[in-house]
LUMROVO-316366 format. One record per residue: x, y, z of N, C-alpha, C in turn; residue number from 0. Coordinates in steps of 0.02 Angstrom, whole numbers, m for minus. Example, Ala and Ser with C-alpha at 12.3 -4.5 7.8 and 13.67 -1.06 7.14 Angstrom:
BEGIN
PT; 660; m284; 390; 615; m225; 390; 660; m165; 390; 0
PT; 642; m112; 354; 684; m53; 357; 645; 2; 394; 1
This chain:
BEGIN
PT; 1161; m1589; 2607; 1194; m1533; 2640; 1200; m1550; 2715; 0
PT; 1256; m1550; 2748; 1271; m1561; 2813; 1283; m1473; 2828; 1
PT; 1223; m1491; 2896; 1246; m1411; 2960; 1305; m1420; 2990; 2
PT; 1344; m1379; 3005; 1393; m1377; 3057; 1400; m1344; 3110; 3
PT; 1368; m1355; 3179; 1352; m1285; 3222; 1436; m1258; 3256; 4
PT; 1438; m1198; 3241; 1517; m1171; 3254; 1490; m1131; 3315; 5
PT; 1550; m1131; 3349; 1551; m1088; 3412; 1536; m984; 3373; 6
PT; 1498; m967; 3452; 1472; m907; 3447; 1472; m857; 3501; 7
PT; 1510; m899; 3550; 1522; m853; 3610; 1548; m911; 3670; 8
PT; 1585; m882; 3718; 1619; m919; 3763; 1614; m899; 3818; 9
PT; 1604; m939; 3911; 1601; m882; 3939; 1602; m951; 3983; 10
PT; 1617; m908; 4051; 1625; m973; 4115; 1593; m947; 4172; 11
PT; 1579; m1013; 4221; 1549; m964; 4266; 1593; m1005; 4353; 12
PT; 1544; m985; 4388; 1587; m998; 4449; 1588; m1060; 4471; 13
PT; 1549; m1112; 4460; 1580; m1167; 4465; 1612; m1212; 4429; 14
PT; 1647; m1151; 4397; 1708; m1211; 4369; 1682; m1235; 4290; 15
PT; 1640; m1203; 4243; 1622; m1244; 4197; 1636; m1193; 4138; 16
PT; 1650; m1197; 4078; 1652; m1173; 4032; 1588; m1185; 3988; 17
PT; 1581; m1144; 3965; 1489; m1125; 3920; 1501; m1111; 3863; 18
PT; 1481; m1149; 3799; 1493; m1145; 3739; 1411; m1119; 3674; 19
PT; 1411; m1050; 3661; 1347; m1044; 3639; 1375; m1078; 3554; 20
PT; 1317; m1085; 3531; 1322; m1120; 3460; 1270; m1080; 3404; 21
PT; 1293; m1053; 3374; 1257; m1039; 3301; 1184; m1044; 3293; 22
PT; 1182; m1124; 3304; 1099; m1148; 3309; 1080; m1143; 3381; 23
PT; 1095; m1114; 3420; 1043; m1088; 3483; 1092; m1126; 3540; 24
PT; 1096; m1195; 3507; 1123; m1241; 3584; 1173; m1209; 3616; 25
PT; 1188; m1223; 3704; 1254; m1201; 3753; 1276; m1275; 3760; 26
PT; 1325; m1304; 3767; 1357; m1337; 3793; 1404; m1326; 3843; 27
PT; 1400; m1356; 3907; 1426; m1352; 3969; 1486; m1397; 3976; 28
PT; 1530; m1404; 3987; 1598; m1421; 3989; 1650; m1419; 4068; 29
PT; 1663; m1482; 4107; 1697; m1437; 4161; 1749; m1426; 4133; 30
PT; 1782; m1357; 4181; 1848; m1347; 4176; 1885; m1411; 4212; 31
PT; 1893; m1471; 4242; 1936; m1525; 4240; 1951; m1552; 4212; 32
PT; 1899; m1552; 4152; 1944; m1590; 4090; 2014; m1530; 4057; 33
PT; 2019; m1477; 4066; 2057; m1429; 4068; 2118; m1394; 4114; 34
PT; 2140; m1440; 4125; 2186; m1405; 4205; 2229; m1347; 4213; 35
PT; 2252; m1334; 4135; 2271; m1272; 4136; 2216; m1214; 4118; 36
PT; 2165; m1204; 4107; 2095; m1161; 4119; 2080; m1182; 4194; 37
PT; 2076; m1210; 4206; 2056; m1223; 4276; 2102; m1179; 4331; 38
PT; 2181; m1177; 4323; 2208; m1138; 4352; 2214; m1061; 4335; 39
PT; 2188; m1040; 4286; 2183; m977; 4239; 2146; m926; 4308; 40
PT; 2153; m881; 4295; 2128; m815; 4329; 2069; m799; 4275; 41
PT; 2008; m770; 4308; 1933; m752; 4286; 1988; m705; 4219; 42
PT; 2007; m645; 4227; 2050; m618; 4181; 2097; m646; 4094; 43
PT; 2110; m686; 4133; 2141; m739; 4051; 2088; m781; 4026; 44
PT; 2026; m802; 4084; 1979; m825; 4039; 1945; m822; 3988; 45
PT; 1916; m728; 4024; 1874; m685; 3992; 1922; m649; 3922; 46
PT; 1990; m670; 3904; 2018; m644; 3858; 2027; m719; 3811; 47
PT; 1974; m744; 3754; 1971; m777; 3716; 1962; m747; 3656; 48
PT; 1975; m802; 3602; 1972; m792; 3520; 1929; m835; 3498; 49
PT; 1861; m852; 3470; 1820; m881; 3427; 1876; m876; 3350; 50
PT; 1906; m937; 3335; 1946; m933; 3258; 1915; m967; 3203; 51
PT; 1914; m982; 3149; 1924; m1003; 3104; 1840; m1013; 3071; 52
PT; 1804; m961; 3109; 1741; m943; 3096; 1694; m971; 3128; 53
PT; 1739; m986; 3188; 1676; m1033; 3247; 1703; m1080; 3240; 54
PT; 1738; m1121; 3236; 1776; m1201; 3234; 1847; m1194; 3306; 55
PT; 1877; m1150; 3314; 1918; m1139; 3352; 1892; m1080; 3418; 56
PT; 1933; m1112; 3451; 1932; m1072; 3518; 1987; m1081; 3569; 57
PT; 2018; m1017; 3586; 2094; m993; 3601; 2088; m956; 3644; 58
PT; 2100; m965; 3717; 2100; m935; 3773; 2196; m901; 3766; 59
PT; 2176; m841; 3796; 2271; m814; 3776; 2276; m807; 3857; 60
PT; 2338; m870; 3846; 2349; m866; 3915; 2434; m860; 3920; 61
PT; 2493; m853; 3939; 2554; m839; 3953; 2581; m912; 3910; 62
PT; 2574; m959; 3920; 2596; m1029; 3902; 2552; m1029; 3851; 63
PT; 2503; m1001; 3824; 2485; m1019; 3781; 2421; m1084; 3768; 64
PT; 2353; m1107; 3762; 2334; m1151; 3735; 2270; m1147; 3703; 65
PT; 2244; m1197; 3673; 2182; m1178; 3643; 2150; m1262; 3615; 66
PT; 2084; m1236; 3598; 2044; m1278; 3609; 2012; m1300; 3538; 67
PT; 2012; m1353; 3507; 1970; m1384; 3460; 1899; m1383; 3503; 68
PT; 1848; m1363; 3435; 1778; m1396; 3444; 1773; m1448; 3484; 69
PT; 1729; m1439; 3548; 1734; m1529; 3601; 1658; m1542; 3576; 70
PT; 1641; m1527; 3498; 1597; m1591; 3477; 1605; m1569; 3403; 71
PT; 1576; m1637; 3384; 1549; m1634; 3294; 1503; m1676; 3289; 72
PT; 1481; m1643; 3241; 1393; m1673; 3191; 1410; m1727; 3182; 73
């Protein structure tokens, strides 16, 4: 049996980093530069995300639109 830890909450903070909680306890820290369109986002379009496909996806709703695959796997 393989675990799969799926996303469980999303959240950013002020310098610039996106925070990924996980199922099994872990956060993963992420800058927003690898992201340039989150990076230009307003605190507002940040804080308006979608956890999809039961924790595997994550979808910031932003005007243009984009979203995010899992940035890890088991």
């Amino acid at each position: 049996m393989t675990f799969r830890p799926l996303a469980k909450k999303l959240s950013f903070d002020a310098d610039n980093n996106m925070w990924i909680e996980l199922t099994d306890g872990r956060q993963l820290g992420v800058p927003l530069a690898y992201f340039p369109r989150l990076l230009s986002a307003d605190w507002e379009q940040l804080e308006n995300y979608v956890i999809s496909g039961g924790g595997t996806g994550l979808h910031c709703e932003m005007p243009s639109g984009i979203g995010l695959r899992q940035p890890f796997e088991n």
